[in-house]
NUMARVEX-428359 format. One line per field, with one value per residue: chain; x, y, z of N, C-alpha, C in turn; residue number from 1. Coordinates in steps of 0.1 Angstrom, whole numbers. Atoms other than C-alpha are relative to their C-alpha. Layout:
chain c(A,...) $
nx c(X,...) $
ny c(Y,...) $
nz c(Z,...) $
cax c(X,...) $
cay c(Y,...) $
caz c(Z,...) $
cx c(X,...) $
cy c(Y,...) $
cz c(Z,...) $
n c(NUM,...) $
% end
This chain:
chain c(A,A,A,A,A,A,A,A,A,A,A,A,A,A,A,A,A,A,A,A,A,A,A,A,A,A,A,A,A,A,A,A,A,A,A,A,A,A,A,A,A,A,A,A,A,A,A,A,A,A,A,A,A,A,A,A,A,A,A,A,A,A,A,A,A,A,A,A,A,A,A,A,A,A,A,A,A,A,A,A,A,A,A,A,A,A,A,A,A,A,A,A,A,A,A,A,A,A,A,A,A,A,A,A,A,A,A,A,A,A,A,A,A,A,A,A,A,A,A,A,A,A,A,A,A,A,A,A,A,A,A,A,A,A,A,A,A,A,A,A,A,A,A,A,A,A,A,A,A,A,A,A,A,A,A,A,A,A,A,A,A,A,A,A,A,A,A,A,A,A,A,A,A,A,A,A,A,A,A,A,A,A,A,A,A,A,A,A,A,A,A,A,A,A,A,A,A,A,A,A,A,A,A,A,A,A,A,A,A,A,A,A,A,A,A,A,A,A,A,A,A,A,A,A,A,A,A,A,A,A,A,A,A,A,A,A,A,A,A,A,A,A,A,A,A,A,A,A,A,A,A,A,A,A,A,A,A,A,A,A,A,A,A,A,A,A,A,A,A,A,A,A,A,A,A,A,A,A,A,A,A,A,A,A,A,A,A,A,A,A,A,A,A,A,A,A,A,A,A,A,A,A,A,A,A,A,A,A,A,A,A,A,A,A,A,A,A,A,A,A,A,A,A,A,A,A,A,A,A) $
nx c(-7,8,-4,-5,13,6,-4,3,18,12,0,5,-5,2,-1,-11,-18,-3,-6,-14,-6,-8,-7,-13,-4,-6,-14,-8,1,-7,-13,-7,-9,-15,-13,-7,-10,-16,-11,3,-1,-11,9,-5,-15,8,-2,-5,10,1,12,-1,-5,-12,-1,0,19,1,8,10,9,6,12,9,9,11,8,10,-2,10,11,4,4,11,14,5,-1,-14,1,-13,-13,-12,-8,-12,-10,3,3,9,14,3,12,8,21,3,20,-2,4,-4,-9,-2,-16,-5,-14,8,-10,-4,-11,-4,-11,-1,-1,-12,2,13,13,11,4,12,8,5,9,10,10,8,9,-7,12,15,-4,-17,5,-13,-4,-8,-8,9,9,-1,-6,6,-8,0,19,12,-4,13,-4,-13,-5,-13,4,-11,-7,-8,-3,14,3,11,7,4,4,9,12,7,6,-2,-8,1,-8,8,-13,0,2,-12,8,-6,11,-4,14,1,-2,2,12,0,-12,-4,-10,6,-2,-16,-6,-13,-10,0,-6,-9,-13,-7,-12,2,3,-6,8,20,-4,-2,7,2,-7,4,10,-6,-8,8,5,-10,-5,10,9,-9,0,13,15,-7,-1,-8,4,-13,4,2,-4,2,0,7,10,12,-3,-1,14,7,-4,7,12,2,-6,-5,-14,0,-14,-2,-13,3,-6,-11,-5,-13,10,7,11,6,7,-6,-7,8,9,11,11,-3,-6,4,17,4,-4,10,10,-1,-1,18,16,-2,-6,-11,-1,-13,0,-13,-1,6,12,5,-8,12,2,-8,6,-7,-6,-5,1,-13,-3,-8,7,-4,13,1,13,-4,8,6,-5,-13,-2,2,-13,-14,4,-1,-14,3,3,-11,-9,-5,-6,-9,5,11,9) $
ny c(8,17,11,8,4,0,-12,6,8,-14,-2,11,11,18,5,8,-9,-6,13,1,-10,0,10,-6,-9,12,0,-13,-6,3,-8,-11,5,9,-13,-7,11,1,4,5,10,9,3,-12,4,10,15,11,2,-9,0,3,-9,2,-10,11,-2,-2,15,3,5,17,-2,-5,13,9,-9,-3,14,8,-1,-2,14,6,-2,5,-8,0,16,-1,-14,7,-11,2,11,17,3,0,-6,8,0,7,0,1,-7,-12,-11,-7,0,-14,-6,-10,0,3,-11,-10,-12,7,-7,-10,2,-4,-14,-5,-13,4,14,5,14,-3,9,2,6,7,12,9,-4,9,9,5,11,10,-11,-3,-13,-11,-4,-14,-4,-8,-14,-6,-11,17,3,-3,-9,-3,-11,4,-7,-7,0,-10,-6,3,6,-4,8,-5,9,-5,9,-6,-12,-13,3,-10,2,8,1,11,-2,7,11,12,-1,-9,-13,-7,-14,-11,7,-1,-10,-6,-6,-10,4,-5,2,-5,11,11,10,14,4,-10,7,9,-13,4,10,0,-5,-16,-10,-7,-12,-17,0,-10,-10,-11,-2,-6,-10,-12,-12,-5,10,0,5,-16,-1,8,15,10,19,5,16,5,14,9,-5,-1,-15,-8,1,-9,-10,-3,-1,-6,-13,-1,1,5,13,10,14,2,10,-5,7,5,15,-4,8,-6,-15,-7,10,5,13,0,1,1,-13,-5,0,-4,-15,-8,0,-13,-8,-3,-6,-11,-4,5,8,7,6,2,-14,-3,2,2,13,12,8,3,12,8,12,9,-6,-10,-6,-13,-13,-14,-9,-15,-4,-16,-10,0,-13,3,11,-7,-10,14,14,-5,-2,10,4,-8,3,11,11,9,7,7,2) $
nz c(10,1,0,14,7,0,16,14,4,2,17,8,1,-3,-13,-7,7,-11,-7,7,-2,-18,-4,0,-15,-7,0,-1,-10,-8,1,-7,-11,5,9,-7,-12,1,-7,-4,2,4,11,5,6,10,-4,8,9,12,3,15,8,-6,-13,-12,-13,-15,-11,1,10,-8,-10,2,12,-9,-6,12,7,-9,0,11,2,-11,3,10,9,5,11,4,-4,2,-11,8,-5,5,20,6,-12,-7,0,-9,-1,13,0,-5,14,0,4,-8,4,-6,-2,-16,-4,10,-2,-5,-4,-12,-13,-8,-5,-8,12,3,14,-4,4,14,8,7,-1,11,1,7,18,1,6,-1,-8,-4,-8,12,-3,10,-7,-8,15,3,5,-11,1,-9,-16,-5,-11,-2,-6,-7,-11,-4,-11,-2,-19,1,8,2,11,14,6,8,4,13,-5,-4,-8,-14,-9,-12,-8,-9,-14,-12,-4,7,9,6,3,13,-4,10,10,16,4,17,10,10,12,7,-7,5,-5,5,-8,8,-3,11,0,10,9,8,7,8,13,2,-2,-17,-1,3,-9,-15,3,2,-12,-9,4,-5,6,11,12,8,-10,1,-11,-8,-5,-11,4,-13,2,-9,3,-4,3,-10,-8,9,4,-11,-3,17,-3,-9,4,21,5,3,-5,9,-1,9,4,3,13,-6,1,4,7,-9,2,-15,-16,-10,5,8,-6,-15,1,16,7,-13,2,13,-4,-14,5,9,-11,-6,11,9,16,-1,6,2,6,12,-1,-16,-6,0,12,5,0,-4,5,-7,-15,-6,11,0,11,-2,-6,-5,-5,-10,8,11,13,-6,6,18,9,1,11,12,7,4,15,7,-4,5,-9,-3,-3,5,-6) $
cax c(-49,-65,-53,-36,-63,-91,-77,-81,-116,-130,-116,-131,-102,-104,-106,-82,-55,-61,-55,-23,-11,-13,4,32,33,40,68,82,75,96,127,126,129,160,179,170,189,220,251,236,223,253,234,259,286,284,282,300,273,268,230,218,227,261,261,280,246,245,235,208,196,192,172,150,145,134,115,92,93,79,52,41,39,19,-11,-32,-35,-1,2,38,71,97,129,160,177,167,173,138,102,89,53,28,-14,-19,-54,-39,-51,-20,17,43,78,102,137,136,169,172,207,218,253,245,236,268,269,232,216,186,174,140,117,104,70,49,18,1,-26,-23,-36,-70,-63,-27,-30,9,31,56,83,59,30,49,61,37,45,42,2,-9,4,-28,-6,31,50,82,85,116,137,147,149,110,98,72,50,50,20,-4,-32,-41,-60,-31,-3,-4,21,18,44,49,38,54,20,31,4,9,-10,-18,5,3,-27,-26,12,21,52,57,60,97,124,162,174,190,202,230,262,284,314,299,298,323,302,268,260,267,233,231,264,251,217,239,267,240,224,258,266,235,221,248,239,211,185,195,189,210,207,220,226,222,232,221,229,198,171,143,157,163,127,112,132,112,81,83,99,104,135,149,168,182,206,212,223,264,288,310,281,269,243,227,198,208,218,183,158,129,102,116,124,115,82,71,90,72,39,44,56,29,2,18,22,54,68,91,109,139,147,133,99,76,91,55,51,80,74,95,117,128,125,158,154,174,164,177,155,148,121,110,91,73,87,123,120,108,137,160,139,141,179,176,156,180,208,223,222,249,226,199,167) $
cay c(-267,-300,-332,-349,-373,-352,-324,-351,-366,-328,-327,-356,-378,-416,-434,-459,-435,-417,-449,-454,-424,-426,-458,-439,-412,-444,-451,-414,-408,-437,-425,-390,-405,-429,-392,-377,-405,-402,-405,-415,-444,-456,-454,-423,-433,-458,-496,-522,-520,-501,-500,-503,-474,-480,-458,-467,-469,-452,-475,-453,-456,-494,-486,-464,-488,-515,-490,-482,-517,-536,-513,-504,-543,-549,-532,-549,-521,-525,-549,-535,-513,-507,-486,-468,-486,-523,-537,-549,-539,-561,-574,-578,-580,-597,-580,-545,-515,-496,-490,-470,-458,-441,-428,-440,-413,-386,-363,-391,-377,-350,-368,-371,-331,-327,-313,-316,-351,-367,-395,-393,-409,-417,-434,-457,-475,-508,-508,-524,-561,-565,-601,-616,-591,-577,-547,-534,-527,-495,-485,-457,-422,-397,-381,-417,-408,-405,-387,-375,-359,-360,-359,-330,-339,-308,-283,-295,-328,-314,-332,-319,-335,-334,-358,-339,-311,-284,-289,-284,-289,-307,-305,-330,-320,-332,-357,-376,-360,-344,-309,-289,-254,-243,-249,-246,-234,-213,-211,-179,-177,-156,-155,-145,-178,-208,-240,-264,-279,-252,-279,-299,-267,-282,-315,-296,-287,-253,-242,-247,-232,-200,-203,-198,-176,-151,-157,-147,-117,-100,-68,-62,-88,-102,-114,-75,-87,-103,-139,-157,-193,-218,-257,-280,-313,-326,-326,-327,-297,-280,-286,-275,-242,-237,-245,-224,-192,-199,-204,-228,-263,-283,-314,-315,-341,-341,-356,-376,-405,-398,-426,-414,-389,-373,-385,-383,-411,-411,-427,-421,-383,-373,-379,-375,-337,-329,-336,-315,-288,-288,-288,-256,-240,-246,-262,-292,-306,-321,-291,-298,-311,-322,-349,-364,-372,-391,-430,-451,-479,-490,-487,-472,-452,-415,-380,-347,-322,-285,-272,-242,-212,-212,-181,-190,-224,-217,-194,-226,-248,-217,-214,-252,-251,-224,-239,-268,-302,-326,-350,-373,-366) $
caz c(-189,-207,-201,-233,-239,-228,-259,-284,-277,-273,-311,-321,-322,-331,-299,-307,-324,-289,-271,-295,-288,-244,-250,-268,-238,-217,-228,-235,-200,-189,-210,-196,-163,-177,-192,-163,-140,-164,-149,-123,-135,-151,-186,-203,-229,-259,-262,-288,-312,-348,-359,-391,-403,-392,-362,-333,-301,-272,-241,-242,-277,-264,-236,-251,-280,-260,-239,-273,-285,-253,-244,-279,-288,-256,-272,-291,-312,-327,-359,-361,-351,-367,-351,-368,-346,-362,-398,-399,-382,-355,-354,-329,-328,-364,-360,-351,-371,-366,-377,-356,-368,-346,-339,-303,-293,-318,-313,-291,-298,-274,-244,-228,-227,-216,-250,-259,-276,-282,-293,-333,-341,-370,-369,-399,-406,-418,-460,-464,-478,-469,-448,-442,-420,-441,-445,-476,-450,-439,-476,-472,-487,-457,-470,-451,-419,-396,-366,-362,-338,-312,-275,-265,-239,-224,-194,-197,-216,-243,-266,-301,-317,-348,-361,-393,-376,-368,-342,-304,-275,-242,-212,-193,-155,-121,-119,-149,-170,-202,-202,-230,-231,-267,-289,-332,-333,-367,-387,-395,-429,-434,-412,-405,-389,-406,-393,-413,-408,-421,-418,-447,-468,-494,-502,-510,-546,-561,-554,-515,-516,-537,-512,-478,-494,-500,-464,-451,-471,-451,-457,-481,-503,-525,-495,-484,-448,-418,-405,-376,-383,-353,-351,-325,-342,-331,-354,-327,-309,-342,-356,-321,-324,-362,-346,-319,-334,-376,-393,-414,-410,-436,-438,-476,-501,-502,-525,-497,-504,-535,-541,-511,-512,-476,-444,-428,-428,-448,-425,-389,-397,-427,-430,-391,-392,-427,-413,-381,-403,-429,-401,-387,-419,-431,-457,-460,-487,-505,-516,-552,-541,-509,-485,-481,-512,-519,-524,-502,-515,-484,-445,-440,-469,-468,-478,-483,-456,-458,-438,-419,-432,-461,-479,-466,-480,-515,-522,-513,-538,-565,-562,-567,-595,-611,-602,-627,-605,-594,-584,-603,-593) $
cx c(-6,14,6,-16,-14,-2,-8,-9,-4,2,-2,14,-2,2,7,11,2,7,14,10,2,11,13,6,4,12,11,1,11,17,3,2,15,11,0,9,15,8,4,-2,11,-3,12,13,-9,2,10,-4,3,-19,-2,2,13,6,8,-13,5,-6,-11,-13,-8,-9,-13,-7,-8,-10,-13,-3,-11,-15,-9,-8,-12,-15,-2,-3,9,-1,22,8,8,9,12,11,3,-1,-18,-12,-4,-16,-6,-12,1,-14,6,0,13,13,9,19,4,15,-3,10,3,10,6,14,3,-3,11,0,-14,-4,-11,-2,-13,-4,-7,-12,-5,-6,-7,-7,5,-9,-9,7,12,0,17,10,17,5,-11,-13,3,7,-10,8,-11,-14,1,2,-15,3,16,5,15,-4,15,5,11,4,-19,-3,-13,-3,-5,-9,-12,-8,-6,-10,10,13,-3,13,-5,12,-6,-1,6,-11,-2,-10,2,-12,2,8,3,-5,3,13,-1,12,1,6,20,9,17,7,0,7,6,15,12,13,0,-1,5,-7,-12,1,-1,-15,-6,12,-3,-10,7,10,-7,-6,13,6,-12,-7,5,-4,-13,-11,-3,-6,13,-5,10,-1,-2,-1,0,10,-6,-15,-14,0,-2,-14,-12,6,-8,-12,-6,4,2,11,0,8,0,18,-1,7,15,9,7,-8,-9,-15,-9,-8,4,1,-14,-9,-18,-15,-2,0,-6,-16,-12,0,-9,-16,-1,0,-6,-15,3,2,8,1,15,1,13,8,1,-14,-7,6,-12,-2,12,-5,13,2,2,-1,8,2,3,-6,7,-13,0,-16,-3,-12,-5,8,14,2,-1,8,9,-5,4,14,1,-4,7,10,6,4,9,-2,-12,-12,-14) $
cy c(-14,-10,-4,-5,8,12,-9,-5,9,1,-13,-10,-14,-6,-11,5,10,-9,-2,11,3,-10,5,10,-10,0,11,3,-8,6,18,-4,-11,13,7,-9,2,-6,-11,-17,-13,-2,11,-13,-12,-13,-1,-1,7,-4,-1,8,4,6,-6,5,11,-8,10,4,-8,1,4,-6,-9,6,1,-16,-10,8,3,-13,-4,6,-3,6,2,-9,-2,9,0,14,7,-5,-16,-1,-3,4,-13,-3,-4,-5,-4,6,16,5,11,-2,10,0,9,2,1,15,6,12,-11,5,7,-6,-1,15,4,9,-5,-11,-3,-11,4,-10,0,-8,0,-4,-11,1,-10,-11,-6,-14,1,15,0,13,8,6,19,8,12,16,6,8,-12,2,9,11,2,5,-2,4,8,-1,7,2,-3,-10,5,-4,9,-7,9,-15,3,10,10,-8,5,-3,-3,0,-8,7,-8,-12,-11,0,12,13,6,16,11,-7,7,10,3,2,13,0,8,0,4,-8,-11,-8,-11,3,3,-10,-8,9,-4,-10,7,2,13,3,3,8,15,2,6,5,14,3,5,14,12,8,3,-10,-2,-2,15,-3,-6,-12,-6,-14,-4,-16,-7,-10,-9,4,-1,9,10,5,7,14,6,-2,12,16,-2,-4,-14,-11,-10,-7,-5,-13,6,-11,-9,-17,1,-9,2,8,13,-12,-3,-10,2,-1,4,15,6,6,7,14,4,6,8,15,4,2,15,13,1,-6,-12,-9,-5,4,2,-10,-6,-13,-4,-4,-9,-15,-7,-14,-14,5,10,10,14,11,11,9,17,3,9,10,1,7,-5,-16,-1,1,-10,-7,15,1,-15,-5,8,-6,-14,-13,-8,-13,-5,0,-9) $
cz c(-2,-4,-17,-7,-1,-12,-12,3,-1,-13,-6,-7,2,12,0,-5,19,12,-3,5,17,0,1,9,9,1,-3,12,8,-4,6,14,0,-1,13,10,-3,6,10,2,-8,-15,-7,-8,-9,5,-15,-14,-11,-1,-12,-16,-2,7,12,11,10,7,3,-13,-2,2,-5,-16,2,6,-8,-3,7,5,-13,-3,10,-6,-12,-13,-13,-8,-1,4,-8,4,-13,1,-4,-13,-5,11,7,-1,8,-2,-20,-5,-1,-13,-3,-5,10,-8,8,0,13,8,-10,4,15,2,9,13,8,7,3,-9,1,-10,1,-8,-15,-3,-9,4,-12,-1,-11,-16,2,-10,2,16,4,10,-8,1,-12,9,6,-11,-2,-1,15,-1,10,11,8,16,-4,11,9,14,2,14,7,17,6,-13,-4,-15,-16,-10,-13,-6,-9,4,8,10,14,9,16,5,12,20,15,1,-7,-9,-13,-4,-11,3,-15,-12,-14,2,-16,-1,-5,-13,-4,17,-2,6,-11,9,-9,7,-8,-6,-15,-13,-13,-4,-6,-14,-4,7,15,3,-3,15,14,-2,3,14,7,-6,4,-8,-12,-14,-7,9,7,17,11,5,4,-2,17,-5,16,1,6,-8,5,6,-11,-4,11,-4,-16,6,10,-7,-16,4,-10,1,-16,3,-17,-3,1,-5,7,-4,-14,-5,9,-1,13,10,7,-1,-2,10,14,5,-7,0,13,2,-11,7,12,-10,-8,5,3,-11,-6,-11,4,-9,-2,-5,-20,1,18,5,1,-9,-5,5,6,-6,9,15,5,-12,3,-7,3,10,-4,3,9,-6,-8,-10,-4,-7,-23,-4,0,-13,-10,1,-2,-13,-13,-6,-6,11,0,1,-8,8,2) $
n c(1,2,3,4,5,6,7,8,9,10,11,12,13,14,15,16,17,18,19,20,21,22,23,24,25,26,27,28,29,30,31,32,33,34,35,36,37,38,39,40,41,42,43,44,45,46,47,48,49,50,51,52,53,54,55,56,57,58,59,60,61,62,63,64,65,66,67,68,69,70,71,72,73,74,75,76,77,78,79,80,81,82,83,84,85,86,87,88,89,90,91,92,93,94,95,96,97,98,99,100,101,102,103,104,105,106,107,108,109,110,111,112,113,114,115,116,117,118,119,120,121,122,123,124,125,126,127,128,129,130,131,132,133,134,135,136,137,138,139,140,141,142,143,144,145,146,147,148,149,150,151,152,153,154,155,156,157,158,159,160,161,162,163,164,165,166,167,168,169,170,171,172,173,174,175,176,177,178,179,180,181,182,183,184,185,186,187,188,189,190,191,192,193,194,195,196,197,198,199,200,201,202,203,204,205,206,207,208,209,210,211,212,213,214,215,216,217,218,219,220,221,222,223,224,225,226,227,228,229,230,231,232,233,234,235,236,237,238,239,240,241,242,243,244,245,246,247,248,249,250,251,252,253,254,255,256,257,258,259,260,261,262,263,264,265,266,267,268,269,270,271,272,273,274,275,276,277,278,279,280,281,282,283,284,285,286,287,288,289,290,291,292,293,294,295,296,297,298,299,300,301,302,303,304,305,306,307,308,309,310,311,312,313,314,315,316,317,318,319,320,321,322,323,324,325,326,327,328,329) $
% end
């Protein structure tokens, strides 16, 4: 089994995106020691707080915010962070070639009950020319991202990454070293799992309702097979469970907000998950076009997701494009 770093120099990875990238194992490695303390540590249950998304925190969204924040900043590499936890991005190294975006606890909800949550990266370069340090520096549409990926904080912490050459996985070992245990994963392209929040069923627009009416009326129906749904409510868990075996996950737009594009976040989420999933072969969009290509407005900016299989996605976007919208696109 190869070492993290020594994977990406044998593939001719940048040597300071490789650098950027142990730094970021740093500090993923100290939050899985934090989750596994729990209880323990006295760290479980929420704080006082809302976020800027108007979330109430967990004490250890906190943690693991700062966690990313301070070592991140400490390398000179870093021009900038910015969290979903914080209204604005933070700046370090005015020299630094890099950019990082993360959701520092993703499915945070679930820690109390011991689900599965994890860490969301992107990684940017800064644009040629751009001098003053500024929230437009990370206004980049999701092609620009030079890495992606998440770390999963399971029954085993395991590194889901990609750098524009394919996806691999890396499990965290008892020596505090992430090894390589599954090289160029694939999507397969069709599938008979989905993954949404059936509860929200009444806000979507007619045509995700037609879309999983039809996935539930089975063999008997127009897709003329069967399909088991599955809901984590963690889209880091969910997204590993599509990488690892197919399927499909979406969190669409719904009318309860309607100026809203979706609930998930554009740069933290959005863009990080696409790029995983488009290395692996998948597909991931807004379910009427690609989520990389979409031009960000704003840091916290929101997006409808569907992503997963190729074939399996499509047929969402064609009942979509069928399907008279509710929504301005």
């Amino acid at each position: 089994m190869q070492l993290l770093s020594a994977y990406l120099k044998h593939h001719n990875t940048d040597t300071e995106l490789v650098e950027l990238i142990e730094t970021l194992m740093v500090a993923c490695k100290e939050i899985a020691l934090q989750l596994r303390e729990g209880a323990l540590a006295g760290i479980h249950g929420t704080t006082d707080n809302t976020n800027v998304q108007g979330e109430t925190q967990k004490k250890l969204d906190i943690i693991s915010n700062d966690i990313l924040k301070e070592v991140l900043l400490d390398n000179p590499l870093v021009r900038g962070v910015a969290s979903e936890e914080e209204d604005d991005p933070v700046f370090g190294n005015p020299n630094g070639r890099f950019l990082v975006t993360f959701d520092p606890l993703d499915g945070s909800s679930n820690i109390d009950i011991n689900v599965s949550v994890g860490t969301i990266f992107s990684i940017l370069e800064v644009p040629e020319g751009d001098a003053a340090d500024s929230v437009e520096l990370f206004l980049q549409p999701g092609r620009r991202q030079v890495a992606a990926g998440y770390v999963l904080y399971g029954p085993s912490a395991v590194l889901s990454l990609t750098t524009g050459e394919g996806v691999n996985m890396f499990t965290l070992a008892h020596t505090g070293d992430f090894l390589l245990t599954r090289e160029d994963v694939k999507i397969p392209n069709s599938t008979k799992e989905f993954a949404i929040n059936m509860s929200n069923h009444r806000f979507w627009e007619p045509a995700m309702r037609n879309y999983v009416g039809d996935l539930l009326s089975g063999s008997e129906g127009p897709r003329e097979k069967n399909y088991n749904m599955r809901w984590i409510a963690s889209m880091v868990a969910e997204v590993h469970r599509v990488l690892t075996r197919g399927g499909i996950f979406t969190y669409p737009w719904d009318s309860r907000d309607p100026q809203k594009p979706g609930k998930l976040r554009l740069m933290y989420e959005g863009n990080p998950m696409s790029m995983l999933v488009e290395q692996a072969g998948g597909r991931s969009t807004t379910c009427y076009s690609d989520i990389l290509d979409v031009d960000p407005q704003h840091i916290h900016q929101r997006v409808a997701v569907a992503l997963g299989s190729s074939e399996e996605v499509e047929t969402l976007m064609r009942y979509h494009r069928e399907t008279p919208s509710v929504i301005q696109q």
